[in-house]
N, C-alpha and C positions, 0 to 999 in steps of 0.2 A: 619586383622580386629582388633582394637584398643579394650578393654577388656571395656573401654567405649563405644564404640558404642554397643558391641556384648550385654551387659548388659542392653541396653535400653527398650529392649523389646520389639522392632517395631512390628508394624502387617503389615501386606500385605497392608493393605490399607491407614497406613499413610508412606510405603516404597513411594506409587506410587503417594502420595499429595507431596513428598517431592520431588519425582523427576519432578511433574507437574512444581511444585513451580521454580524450576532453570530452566525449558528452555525444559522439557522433556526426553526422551533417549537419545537422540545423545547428551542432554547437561553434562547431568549427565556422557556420558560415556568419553568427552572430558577434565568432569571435575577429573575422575578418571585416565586419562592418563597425569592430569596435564599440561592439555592445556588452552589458554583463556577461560574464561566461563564470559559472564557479569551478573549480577545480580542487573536488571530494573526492577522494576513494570512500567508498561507503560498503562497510565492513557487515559481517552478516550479522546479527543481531539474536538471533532464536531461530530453532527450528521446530516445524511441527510436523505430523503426521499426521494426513487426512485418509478414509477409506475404513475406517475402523469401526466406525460405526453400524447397525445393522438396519437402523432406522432415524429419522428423524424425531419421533414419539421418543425413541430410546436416548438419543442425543439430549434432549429437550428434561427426561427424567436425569441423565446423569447430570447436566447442569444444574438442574435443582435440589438433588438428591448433596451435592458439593455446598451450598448454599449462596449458589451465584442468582441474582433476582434478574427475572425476567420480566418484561412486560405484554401485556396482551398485543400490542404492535408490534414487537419484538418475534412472541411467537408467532404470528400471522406470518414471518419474512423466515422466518424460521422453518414455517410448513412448507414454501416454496423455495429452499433452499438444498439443490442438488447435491445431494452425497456420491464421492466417487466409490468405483466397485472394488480397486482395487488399491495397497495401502502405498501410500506416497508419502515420502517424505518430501517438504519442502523448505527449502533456507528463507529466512524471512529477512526481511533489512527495517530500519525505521529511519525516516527521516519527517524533516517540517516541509511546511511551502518555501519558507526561505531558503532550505538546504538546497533545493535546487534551482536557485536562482530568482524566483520571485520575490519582489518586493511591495508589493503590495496584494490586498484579494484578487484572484483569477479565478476562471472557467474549471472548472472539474476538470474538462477531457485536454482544455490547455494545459493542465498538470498533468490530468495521466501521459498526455504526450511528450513530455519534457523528460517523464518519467524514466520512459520505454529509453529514449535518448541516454540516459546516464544506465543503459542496461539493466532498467528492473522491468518487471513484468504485474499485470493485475494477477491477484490472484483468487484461486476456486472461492464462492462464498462460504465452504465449509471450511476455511480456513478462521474465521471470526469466531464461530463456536467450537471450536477447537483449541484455538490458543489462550481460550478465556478458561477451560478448563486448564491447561496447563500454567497459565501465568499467571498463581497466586501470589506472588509477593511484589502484583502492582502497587508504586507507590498514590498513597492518599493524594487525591486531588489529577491524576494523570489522567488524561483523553487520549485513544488511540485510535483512530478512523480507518478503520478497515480496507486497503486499496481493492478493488472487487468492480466488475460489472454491478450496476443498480438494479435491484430486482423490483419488479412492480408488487407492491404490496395490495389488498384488498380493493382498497382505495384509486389504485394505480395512480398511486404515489412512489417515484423509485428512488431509491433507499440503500443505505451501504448499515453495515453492521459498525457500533462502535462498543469500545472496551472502555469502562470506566470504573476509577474508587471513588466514591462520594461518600459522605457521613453515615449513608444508610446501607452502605456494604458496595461489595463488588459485583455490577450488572454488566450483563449482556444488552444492551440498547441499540439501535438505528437513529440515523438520519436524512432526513430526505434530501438524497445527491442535489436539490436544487437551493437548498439553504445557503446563503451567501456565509455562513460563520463555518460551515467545514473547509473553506477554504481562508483563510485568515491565514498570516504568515508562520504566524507560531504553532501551530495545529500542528500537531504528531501523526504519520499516517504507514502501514507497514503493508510493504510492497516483498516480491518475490525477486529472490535474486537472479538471471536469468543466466542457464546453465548453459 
């Protein structure tokens, strides 16, 4: 330890603002063995309101009734997809794989863990049909991979919601959490800010 730092005369509790500040323990301790560590503030991005809904059926018409296209795999993840009772707002953030530090494909739960680390949070699955209603003016060509527990679909295949503009309009789609391309560096994925 540097005769500067020992000198500083940290306390306990601005050691552990400082180690909030970079990414938490495993960041601080990555950054001690001189590994990558990024250093983002990551700003809230959208918020949504989940709990509004009365039903899933109901959910499922308002999205289509907006002209966002669904899929028959889509709505399957969709029927088992928890509605809360009561109405929540939530801050949402978006980042890539690379924003937080990966540099090449990783493990799903190695990214949600990284995640939690830089203080976000997965959030409700009824947060992907929600912000698909409210965020019309996705730009053409955008993927946004729903940060969420995998819920097992019919198949028990499990699966994260994504948000897409393609040529043929704006859908609600899934992908199966064990696809090696949702974790790719560049991939867009929106996580809950943790309050």
């Amino acid at each position: 330890m540097s005769k500067e730092f020992a000198s500083a005369d940290l306390t306990m509790g601005q050691m552990n603002a400082i180690v909030k500040k970079i990414g938490g323990r495993d960041a601080a301790l990555r950054l001690l063995r001189g590994e990558l560590v990024v250093f983002r503030t990551i700003e809230t991005w959208k918020s949504v309101l989940i709990g509004a809904s009365k039903s899933v059926d109901d959910l499922s018409k308002t999205l289509e009734n907006k002209g966002f296209k669904i899929s028959d795999w889509t709505s399957d993840l969709l029927k088992r997809t928890p509605l809360a009772k009561t109405l929540t707002e939530i801050e949402l953030v978006l980042v890539s794989v690379a924003d937080l530090g990966f540099t090449e494909r990783t493990d799903l739960y190695a990214f949600y863990n990284r995640a939690k680390e830089f203080g976000l949070d997965l959030v409700p699955a009824e947060v992907g049909p929600q912000l698909r209603l409210v965020y019309s003016n996705q730009p053409m060509g955008e993927h946004l991979f729903i940060g969420m527990e995998p819920i097992a679909d019919s198949n028990a295949d499990l699966s994260v919601f994504l948000l897409a503009h393609l040529e043929n309009g704006k859908l609600l789609s899934t992908r199966s959490s064990w696809n090696p391309k949702i974790l790719l560096t560049e991939t867009l994925w929106v996580f809950a800010r943790r309050k």
